[in-house]
C-alpha positions in Angstrom: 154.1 92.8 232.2 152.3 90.4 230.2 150.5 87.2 231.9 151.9 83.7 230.5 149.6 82.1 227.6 148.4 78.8 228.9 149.5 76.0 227.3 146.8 75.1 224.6 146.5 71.4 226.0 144.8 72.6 229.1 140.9 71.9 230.2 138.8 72.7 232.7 136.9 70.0 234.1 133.7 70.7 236.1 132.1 68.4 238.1 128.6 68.8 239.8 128.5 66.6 242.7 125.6 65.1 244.3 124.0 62.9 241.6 120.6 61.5 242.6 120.4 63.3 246.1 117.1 64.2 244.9 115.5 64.6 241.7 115.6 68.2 240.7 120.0 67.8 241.4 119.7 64.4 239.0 117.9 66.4 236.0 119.8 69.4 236.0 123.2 67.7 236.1 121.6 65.5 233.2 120.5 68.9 231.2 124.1 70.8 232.1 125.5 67.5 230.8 123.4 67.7 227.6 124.9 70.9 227.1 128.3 70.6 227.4 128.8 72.5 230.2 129.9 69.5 232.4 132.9 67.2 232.2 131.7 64.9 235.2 129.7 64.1 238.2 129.4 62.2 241.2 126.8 59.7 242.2 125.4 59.2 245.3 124.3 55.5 244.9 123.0 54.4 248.1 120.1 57.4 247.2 116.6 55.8 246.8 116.8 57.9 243.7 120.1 55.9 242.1 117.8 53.4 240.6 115.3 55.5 238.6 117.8 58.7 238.3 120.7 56.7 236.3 118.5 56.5 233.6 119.4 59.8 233.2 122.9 59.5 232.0 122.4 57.2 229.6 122.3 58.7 226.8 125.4 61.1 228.1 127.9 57.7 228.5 130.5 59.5 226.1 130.3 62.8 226.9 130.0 62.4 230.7 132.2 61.1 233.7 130.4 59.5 236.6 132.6 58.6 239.6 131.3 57.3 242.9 130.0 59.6 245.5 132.2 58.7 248.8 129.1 59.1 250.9 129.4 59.2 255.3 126.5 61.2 256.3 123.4 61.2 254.2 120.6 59.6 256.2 120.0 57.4 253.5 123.4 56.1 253.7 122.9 55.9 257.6 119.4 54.1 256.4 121.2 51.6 255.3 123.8 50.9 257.8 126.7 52.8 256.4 128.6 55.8 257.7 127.9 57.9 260.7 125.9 61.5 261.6 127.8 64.4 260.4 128.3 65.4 264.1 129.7 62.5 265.1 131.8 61.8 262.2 133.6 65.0 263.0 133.9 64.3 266.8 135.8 61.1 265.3 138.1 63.0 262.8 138.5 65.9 265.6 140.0 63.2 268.0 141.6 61.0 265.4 139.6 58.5 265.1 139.5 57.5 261.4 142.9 55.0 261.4 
């Protein structure tokens, strides 16, 4: 038995997440991007890094997705008043406490 072709409209999207959690993350998304060998990524704005790393995909605007990092836990989003420790954000979702 033979496996099905796949229909020749199909992609793969890959998506490195993480963008501008630190600065080694931020240039080799940016160099995979360069490449072609991602379709997208997500940013982690609230980094200390955001400002300087975005730079970064400017130049990759066409050839590049950037969505929003939905970011709970990183101590710099704690830093800035945001979210909660990993620990207790999975006490809260454990007991149901995200309504």
């Amino acid at each position: 038995m033979t496996a099905p072709a796949a229909p020749a409209n199909k992609r793969l999207i890959l998506c490195a997440d993480d963008f501008a959690v630190h600065a080694s993350a931020s240039q080799g998304i940016a160099q995979l991007a360069a490449q072609g060998r991602l379709s997208a990524t997500s940013a982690m704005v609230l980094s200390p890094r955001w400002a300087q790393d975005v730079a970064l995909l400017r130049d990759l605007r066409d050839h590049l997705d950037v969505g929003l990092h939905l970011d709970w836990t990183s101590s710099f989003a704690l830093q800035r008043g945001h979210g909660l420790s990993l620990p207790r954000a999975m006490w809260r979702s454990l007991l149901g406490g995200f309504d």
